[in-house]
Predicted model as a PDB file, atoms N, CA, C, CB and O in Angstrom, pLDDT in the B-factor column:
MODEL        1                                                                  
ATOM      1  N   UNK A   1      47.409  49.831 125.362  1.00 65.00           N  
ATOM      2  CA  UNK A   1      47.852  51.076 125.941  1.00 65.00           C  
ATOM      3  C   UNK A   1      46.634  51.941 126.228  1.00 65.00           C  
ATOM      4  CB  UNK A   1      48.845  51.801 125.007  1.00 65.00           C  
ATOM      5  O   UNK A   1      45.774  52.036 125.353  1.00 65.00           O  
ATOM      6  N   UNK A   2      46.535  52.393 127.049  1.00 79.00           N  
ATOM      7  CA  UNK A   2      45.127  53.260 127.942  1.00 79.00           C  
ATOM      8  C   UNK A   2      46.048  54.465 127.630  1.00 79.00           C  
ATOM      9  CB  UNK A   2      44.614  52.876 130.071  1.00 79.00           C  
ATOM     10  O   UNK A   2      47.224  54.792 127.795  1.00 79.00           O  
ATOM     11  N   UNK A   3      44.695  55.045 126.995  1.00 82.00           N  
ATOM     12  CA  UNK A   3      45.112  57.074 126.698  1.00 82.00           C  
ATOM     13  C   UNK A   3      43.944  57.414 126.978  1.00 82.00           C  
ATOM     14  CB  UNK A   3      45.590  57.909 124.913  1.00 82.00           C  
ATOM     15  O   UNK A   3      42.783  57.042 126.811  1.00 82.00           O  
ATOM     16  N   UNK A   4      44.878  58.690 127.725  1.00 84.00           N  
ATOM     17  CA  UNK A   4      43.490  59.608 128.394  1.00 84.00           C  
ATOM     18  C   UNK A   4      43.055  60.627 127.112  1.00 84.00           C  
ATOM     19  CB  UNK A   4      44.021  60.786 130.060  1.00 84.00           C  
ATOM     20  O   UNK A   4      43.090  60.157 125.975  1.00 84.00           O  
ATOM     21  N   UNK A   5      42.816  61.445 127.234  1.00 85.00           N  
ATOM     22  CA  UNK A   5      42.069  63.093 127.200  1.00 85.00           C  
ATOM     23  C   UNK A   5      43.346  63.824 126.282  1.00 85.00           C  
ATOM     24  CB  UNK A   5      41.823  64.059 129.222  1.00 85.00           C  
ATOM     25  O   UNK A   5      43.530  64.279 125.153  1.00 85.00           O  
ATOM     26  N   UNK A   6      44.307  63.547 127.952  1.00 88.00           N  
ATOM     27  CA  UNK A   6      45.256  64.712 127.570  1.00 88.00           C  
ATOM     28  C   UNK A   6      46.330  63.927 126.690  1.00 88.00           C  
ATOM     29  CB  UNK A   6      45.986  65.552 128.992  1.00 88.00           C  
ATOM     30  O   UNK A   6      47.097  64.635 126.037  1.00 88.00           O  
ATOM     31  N   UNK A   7      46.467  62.574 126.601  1.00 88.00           N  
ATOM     32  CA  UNK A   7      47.285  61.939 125.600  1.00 88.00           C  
ATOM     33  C   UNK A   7      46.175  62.443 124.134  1.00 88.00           C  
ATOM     34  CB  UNK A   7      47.513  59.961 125.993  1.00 88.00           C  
ATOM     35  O   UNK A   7      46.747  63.217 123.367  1.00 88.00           O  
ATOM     36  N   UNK A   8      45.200  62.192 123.868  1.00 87.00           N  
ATOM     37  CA  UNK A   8      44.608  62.469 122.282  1.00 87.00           C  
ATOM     38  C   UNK A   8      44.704  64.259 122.175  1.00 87.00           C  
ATOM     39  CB  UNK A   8      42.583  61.785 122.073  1.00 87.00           C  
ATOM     40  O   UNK A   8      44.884  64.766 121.068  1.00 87.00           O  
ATOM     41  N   UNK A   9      44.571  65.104 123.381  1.00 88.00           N  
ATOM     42  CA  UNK A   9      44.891  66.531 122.878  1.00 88.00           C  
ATOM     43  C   UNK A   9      46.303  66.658 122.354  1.00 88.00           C  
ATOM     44  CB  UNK A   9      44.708  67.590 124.026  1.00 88.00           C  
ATOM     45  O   UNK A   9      46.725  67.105 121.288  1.00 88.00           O  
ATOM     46  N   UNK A  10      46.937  66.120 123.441  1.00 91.00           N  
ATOM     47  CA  UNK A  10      48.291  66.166 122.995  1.00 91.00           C  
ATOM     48  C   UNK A  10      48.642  65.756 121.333  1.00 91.00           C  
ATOM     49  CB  UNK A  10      49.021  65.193 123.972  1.00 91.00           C  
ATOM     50  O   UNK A  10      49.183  66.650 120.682  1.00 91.00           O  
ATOM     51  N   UNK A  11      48.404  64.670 120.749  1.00 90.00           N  
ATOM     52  CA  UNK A  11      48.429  64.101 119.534  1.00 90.00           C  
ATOM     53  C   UNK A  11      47.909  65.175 118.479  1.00 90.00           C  
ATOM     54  CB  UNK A  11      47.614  62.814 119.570  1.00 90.00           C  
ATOM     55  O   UNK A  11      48.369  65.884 117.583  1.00 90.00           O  
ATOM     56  N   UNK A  12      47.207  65.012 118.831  1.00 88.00           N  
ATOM     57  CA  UNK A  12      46.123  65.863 118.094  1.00 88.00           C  
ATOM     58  C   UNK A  12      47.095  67.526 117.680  1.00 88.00           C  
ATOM     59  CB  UNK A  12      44.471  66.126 119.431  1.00 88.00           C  
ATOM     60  O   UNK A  12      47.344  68.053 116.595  1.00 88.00           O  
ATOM     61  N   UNK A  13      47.442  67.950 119.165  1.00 88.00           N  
ATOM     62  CA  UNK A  13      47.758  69.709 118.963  1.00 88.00           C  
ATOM     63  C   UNK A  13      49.374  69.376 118.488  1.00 88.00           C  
ATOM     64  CB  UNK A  13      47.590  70.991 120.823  1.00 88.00           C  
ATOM     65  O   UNK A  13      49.710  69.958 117.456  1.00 88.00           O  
ATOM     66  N   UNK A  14      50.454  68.466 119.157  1.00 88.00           N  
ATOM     67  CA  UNK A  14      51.774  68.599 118.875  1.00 88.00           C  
ATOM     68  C   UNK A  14      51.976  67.479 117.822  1.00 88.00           C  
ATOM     69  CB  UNK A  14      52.679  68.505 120.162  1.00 88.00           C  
ATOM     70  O   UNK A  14      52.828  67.911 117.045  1.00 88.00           O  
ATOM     71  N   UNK A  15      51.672  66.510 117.522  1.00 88.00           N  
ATOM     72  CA  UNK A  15      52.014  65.180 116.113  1.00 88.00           C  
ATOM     73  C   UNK A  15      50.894  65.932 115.314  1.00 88.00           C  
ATOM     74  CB  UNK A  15      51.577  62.939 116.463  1.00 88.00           C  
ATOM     75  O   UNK A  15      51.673  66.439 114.507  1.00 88.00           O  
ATOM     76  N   UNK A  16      49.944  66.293 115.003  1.00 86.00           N  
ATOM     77  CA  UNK A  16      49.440  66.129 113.707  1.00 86.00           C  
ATOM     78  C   UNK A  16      49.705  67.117 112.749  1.00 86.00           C  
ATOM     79  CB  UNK A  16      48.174  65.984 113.753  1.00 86.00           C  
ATOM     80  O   UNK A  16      49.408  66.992 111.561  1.00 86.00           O  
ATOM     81  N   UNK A  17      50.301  68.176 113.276  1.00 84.00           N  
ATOM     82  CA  UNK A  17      50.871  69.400 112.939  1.00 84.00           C  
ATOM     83  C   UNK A  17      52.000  69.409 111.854  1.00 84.00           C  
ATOM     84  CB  UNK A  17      51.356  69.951 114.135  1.00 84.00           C  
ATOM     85  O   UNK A  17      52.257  70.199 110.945  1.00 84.00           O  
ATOM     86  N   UNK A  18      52.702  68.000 112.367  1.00 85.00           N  
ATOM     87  CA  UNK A  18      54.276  67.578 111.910  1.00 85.00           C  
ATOM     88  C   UNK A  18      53.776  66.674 110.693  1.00 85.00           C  
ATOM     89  CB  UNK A  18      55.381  66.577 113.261  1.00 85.00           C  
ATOM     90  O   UNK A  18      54.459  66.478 109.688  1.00 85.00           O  
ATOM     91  N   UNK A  19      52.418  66.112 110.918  1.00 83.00           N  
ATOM     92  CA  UNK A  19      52.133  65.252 109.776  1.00 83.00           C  
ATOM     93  C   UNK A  19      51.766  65.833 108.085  1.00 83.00           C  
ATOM     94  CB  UNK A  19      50.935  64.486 110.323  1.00 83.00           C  
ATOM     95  O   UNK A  19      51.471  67.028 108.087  1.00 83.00           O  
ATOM     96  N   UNK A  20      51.750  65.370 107.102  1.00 77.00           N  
ATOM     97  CA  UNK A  20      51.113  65.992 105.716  1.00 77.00           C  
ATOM     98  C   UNK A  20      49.579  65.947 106.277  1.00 77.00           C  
ATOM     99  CB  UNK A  20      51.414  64.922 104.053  1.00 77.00           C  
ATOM    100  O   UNK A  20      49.173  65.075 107.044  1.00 77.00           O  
ATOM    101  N   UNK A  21      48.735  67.104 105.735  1.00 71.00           N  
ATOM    102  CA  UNK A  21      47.654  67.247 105.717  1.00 71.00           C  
ATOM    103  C   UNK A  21      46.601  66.163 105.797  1.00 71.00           C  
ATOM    104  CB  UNK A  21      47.615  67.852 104.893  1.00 71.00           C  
ATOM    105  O   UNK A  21      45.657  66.025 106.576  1.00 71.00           O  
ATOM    106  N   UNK A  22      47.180  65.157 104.394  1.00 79.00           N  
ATOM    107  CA  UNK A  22      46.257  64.171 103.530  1.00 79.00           C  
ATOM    108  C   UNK A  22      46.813  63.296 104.263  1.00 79.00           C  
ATOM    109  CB  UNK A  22      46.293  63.970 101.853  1.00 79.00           C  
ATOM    110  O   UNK A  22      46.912  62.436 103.388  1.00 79.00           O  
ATOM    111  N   UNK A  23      47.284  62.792 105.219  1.00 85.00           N  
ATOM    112  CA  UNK A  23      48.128  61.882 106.444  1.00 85.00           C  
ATOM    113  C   UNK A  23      47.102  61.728 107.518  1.00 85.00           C  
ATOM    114  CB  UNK A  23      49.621  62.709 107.178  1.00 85.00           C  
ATOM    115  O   UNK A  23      46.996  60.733 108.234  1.00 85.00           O  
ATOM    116  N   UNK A  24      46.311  62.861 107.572  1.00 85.00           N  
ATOM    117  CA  UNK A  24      45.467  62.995 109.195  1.00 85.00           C  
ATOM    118  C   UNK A  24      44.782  61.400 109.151  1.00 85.00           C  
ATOM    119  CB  UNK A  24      43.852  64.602 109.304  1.00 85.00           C  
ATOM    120  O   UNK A  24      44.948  60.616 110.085  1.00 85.00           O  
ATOM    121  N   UNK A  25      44.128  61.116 108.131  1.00 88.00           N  
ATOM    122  CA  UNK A  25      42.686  59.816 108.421  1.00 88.00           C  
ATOM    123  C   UNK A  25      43.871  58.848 108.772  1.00 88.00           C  
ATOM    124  CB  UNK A  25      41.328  59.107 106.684  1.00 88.00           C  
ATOM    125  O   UNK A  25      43.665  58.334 109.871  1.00 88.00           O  
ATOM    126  N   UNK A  26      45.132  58.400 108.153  1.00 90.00           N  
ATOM    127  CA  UNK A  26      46.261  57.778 108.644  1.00 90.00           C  
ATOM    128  C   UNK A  26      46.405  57.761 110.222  1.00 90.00           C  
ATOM    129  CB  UNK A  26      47.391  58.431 108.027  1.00 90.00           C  
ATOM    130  O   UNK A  26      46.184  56.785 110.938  1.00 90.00           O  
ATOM    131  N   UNK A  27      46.744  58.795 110.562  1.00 89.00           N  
ATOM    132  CA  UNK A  27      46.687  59.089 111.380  1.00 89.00           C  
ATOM    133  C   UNK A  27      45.660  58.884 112.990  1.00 89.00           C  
ATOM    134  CB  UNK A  27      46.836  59.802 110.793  1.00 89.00           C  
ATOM    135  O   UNK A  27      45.778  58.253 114.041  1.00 89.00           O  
ATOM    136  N   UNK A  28      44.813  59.696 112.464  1.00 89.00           N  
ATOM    137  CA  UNK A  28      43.217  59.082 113.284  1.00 89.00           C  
ATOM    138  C   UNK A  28      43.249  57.967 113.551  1.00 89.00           C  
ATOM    139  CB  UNK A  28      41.855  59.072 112.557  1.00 89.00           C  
ATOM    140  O   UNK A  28      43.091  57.610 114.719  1.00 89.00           O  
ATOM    141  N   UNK A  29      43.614  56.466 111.843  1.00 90.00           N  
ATOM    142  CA  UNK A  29      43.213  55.332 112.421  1.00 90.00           C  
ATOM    143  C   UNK A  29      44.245  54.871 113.687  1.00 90.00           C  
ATOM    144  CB  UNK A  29      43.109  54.294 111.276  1.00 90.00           C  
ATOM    145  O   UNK A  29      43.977  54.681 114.873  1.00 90.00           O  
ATOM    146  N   UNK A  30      45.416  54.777 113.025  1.00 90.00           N  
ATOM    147  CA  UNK A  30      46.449  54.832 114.149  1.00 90.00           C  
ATOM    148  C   UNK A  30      46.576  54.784 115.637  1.00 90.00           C  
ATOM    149  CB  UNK A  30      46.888  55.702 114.015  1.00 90.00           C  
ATOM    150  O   UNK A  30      47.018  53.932 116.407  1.00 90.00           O  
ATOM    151  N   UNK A  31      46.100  55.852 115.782  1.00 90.00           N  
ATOM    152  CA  UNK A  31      45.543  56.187 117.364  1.00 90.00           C  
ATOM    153  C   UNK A  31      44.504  55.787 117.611  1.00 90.00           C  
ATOM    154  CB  UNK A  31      45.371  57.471 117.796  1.00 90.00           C  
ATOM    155  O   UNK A  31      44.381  55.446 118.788  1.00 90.00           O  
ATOM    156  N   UNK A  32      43.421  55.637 116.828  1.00 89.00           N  
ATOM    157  CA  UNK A  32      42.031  54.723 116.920  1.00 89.00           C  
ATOM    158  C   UNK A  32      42.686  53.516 117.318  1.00 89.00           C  
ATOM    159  CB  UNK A  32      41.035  54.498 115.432  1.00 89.00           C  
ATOM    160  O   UNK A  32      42.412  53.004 118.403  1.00 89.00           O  
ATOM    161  N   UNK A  33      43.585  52.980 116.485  1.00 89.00           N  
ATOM    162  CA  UNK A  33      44.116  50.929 116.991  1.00 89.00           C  
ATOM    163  C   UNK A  33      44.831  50.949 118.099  1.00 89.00           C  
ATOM    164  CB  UNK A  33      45.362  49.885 115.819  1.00 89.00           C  
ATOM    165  O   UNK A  33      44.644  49.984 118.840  1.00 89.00           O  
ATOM    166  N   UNK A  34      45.930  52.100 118.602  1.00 88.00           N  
ATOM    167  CA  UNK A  34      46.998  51.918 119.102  1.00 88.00           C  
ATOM    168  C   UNK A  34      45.862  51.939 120.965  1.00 88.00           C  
ATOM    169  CB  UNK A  34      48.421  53.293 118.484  1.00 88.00           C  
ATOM    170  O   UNK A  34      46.162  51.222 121.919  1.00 88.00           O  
ATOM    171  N   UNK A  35      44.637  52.956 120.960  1.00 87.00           N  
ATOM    172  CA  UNK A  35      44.037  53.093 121.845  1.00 87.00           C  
ATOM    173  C   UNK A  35      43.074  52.543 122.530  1.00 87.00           C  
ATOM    174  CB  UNK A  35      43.878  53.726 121.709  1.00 87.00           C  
ATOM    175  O   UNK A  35      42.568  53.030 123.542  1.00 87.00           O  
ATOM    176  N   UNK A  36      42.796  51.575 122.047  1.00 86.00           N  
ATOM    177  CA  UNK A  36      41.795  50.368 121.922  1.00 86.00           C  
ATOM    178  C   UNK A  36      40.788  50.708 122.737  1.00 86.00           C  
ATOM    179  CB  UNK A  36      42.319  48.951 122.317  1.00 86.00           C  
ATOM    180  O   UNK A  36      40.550  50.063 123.758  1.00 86.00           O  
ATOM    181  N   UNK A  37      39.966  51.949 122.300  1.00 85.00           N  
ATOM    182  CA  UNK A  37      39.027  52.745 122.905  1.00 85.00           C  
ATOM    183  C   UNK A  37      37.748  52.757 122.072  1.00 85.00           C  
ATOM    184  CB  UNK A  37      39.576  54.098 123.112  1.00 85.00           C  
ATOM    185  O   UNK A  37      37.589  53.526 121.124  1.00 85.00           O  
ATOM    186  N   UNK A  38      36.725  51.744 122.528  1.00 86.00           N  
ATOM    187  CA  UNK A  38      35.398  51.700 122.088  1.00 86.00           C  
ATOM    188  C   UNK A  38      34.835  53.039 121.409  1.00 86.00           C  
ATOM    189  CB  UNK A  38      34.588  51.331 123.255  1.00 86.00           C  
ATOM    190  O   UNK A  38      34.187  53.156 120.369  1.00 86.00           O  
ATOM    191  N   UNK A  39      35.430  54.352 122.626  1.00 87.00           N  
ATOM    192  CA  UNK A  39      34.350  55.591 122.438  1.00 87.00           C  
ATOM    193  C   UNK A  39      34.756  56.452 122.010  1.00 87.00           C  
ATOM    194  CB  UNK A  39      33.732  56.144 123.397  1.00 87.00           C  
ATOM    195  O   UNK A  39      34.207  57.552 122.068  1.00 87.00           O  
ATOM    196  N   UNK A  40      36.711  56.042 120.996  1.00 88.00           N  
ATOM    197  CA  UNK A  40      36.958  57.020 120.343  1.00 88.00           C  
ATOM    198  C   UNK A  40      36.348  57.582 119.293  1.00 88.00           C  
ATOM    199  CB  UNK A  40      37.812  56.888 120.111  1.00 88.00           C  
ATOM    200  O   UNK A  40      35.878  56.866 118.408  1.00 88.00           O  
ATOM    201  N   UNK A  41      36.253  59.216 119.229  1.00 90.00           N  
ATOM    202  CA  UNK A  41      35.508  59.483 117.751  1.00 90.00           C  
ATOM    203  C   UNK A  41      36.566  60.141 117.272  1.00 90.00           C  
ATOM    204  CB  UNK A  41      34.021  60.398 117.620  1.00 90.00           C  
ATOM    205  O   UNK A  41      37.331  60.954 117.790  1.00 90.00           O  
ATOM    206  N   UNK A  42      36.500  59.684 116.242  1.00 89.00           N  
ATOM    207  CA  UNK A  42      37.414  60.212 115.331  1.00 89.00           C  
ATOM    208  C   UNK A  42      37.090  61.358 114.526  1.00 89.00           C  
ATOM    209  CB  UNK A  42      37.749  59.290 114.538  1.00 89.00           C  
ATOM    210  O   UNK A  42      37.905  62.049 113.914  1.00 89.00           O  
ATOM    211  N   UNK A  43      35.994  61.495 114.562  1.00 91.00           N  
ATOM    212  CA  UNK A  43      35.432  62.907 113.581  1.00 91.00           C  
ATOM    213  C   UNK A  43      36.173  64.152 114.349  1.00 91.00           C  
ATOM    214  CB  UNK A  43      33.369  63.208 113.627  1.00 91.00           C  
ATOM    215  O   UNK A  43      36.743  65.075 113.767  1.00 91.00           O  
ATOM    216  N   UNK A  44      36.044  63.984 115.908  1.00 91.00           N  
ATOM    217  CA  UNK A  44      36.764  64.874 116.691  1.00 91.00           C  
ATOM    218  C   UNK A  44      37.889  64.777 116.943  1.00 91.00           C  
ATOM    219  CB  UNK A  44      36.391  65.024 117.622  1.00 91.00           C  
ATOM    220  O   UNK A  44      38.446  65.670 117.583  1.00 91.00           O  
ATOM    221  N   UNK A  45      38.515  63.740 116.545  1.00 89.00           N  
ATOM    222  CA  UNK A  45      40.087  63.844 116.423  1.00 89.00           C  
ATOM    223  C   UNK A  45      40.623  64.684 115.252  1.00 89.00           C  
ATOM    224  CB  UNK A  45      40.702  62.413 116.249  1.00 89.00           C  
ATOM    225  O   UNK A  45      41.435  65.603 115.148  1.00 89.00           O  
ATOM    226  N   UNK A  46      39.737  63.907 114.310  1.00 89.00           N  
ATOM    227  CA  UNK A  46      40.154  64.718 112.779  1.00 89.00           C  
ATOM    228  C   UNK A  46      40.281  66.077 112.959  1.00 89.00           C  
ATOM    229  CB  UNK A  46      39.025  64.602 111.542  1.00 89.00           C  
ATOM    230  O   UNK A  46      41.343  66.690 112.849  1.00 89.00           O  
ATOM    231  N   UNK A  47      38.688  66.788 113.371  1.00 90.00           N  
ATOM    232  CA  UNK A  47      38.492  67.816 113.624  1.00 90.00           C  
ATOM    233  C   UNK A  47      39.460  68.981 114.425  1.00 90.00           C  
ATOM    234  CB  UNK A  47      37.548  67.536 114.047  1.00 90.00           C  
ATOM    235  O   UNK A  47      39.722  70.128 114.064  1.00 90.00           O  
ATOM    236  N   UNK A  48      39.779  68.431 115.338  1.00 90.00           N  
ATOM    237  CA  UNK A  48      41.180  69.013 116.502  1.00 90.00           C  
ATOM    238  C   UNK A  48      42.498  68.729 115.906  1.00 90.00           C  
ATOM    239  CB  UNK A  48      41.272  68.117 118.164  1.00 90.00           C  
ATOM    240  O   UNK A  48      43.549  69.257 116.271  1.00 90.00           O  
ATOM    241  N   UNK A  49      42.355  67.758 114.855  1.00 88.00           N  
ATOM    242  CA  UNK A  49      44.270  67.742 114.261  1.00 88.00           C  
ATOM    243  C   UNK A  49      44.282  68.903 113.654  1.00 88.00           C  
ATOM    244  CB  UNK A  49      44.944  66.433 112.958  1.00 88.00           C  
ATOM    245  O   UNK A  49      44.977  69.893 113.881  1.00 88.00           O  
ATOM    246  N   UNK A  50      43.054  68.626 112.464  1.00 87.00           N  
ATOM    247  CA  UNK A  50      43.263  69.683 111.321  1.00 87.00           C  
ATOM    248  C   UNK A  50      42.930  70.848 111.728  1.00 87.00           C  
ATOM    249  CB  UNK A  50      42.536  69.482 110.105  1.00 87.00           C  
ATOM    250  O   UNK A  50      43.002  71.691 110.833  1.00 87.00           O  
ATOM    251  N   UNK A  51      42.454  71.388 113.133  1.00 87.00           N  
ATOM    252  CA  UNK A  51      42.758  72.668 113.443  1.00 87.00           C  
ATOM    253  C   UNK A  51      44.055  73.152 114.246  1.00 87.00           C  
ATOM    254  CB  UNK A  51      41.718  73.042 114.068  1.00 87.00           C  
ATOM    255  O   UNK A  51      44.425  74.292 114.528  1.00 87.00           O  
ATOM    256  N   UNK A  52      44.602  71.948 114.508  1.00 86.00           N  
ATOM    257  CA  UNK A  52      46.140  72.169 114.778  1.00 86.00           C  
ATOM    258  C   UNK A  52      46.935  72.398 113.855  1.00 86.00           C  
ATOM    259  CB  UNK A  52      46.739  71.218 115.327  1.00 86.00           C  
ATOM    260  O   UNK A  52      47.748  73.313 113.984  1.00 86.00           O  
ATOM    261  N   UNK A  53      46.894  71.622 112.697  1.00 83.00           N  
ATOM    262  CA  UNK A  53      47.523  71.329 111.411  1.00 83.00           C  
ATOM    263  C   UNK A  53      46.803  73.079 110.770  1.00 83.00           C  
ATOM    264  CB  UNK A  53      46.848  69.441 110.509  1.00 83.00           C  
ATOM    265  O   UNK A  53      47.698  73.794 110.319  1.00 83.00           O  
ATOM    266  N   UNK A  54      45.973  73.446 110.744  1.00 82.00           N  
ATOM    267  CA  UNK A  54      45.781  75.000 109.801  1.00 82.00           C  
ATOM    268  C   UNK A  54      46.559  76.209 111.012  1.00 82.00           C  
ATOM    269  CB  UNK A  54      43.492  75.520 109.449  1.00 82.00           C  
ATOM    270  O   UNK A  54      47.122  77.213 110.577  1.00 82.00           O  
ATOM    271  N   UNK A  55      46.475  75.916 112.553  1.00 83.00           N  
ATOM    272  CA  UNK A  55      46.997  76.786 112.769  1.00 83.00           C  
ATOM    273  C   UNK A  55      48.786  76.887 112.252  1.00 83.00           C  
ATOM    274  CB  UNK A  55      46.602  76.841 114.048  1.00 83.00           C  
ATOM    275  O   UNK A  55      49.564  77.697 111.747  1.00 83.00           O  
ATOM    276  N   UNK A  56      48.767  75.724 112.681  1.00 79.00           N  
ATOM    277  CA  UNK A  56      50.672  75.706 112.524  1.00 79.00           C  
ATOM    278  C   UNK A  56      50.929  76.272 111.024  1.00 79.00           C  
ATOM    279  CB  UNK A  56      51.548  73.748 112.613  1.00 79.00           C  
ATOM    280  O   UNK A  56      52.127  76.457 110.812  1.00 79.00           O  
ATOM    281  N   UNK A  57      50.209  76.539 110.108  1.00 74.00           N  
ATOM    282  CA  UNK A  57      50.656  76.035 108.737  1.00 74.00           C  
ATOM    283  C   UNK A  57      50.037  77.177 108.124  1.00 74.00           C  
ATOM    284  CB  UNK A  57      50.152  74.476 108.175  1.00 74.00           C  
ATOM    285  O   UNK A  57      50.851  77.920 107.575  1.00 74.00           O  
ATOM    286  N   UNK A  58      48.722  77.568 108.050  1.00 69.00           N  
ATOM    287  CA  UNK A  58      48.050  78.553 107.346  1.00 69.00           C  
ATOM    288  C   UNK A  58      48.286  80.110 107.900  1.00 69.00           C  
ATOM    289  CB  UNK A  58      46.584  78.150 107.391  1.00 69.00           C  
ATOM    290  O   UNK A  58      48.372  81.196 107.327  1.00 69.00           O  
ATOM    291  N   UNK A  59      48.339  79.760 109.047  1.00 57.00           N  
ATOM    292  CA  UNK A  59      48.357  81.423 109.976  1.00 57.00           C  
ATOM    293  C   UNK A  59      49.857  82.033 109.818  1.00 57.00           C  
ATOM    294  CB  UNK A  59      48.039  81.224 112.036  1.00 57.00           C  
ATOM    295  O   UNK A  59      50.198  83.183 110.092  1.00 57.00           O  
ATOM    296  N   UNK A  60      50.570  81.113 109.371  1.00 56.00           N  
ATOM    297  CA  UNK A  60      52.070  81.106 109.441  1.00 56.00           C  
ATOM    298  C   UNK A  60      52.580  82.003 108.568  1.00 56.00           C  
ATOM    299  CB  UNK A  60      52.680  79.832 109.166  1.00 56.00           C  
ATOM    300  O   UNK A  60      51.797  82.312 107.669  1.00 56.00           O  
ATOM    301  N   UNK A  61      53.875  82.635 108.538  1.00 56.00           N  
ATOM    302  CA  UNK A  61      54.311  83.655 107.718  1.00 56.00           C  
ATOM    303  C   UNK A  61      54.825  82.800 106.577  1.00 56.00           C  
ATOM    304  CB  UNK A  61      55.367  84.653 108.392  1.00 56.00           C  
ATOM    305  O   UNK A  61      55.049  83.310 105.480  1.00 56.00           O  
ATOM    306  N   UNK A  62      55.040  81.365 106.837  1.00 56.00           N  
ATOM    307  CA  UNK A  62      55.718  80.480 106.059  1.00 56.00           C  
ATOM    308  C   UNK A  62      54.571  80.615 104.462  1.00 56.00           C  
ATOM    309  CB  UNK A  62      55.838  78.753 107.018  1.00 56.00           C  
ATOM    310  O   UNK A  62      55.115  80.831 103.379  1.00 56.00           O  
ATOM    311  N   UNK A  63      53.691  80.525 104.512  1.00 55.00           N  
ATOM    312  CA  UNK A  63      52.493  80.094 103.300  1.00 55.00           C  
ATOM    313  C   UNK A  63      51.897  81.828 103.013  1.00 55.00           C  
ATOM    314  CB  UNK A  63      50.837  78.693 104.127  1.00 55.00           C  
ATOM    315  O   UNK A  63      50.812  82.022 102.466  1.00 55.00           O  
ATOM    316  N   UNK A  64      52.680  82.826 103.415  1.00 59.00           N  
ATOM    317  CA  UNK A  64      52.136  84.304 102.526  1.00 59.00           C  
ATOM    318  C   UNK A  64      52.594  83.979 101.204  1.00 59.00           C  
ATOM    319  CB  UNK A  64      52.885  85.975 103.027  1.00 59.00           C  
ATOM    320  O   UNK A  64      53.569  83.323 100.839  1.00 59.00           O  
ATOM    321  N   UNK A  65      51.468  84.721 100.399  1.00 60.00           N  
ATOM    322  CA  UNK A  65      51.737  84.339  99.072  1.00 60.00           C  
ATOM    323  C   UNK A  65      52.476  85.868  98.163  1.00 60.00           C  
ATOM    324  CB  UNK A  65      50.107  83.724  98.405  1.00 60.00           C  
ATOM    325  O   UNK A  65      51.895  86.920  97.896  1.00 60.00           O  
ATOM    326  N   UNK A  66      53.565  85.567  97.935  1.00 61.00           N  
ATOM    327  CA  UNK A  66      54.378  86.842  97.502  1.00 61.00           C  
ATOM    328  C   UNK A  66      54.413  86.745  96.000  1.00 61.00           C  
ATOM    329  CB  UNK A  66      55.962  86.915  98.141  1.00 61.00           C  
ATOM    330  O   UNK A  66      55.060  85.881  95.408  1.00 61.00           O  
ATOM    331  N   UNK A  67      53.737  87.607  95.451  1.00 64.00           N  
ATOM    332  CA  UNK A  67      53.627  87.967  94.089  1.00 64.00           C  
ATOM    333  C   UNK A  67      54.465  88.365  92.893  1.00 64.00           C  
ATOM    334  CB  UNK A  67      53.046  88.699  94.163  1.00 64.00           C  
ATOM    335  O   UNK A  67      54.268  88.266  91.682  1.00 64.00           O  
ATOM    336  N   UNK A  68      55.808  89.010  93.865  1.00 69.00           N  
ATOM    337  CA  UNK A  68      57.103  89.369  93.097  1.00 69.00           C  
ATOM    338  C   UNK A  68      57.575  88.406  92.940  1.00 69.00           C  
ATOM    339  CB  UNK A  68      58.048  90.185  93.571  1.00 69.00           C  
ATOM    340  O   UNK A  68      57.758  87.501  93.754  1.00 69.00           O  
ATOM    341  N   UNK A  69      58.032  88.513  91.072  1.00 68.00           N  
ATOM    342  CA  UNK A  69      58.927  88.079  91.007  1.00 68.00           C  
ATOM    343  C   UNK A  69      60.730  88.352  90.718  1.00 68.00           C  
ATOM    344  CB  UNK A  69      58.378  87.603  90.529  1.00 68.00           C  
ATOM    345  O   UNK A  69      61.120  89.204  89.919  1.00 68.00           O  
ATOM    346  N   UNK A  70      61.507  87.624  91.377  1.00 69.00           N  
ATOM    347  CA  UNK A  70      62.892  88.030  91.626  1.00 69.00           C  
ATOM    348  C   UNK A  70      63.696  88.095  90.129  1.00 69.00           C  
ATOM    349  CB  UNK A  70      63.609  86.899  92.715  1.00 69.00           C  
ATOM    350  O   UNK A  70      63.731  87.055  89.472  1.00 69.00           O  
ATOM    351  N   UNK A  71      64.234  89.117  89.682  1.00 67.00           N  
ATOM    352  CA  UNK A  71      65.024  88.866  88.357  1.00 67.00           C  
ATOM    353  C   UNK A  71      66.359  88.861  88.900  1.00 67.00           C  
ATOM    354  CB  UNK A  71      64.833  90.006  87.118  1.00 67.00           C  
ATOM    355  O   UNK A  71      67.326  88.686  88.158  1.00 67.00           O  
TER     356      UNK A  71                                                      
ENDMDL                                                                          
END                                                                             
């Protein structure tokens, strides 16, 4: 299967987001085999998931850390 550019942004910004954190190198290889691309780097895949994966997740209202506790 031949992937461009916009197939690994794509991966990268909308699947790795959905994945567990500690999943990404899983991941990476994955698309490393599935792409059978000599000149993939993966440092920059990693790099572009897990800044997909902190936006979706860290910036999020979901992970504020609320100090009260409820009686």
């Amino acid at each position: 299967m031949k992937l461009s550019r916009q197939h690994f942004e794509f991966i990268a910004k909308e699947i790795a987001p959905l994945c567990d954190v500690y999943q990404l190198d899983a991941l990476t290889e994955v698309v490393r085999i599935a792409s059978k691309n000599p000149r993939f780097d993966s440092d920059k895949f990693k790099r572009r998931a897990k800044e997909s994966w902190d936006k979706a997740f860290i910036d999020s209202e979901r992970f504020t850390c609320r100090d009260e506790i409820p009686y």
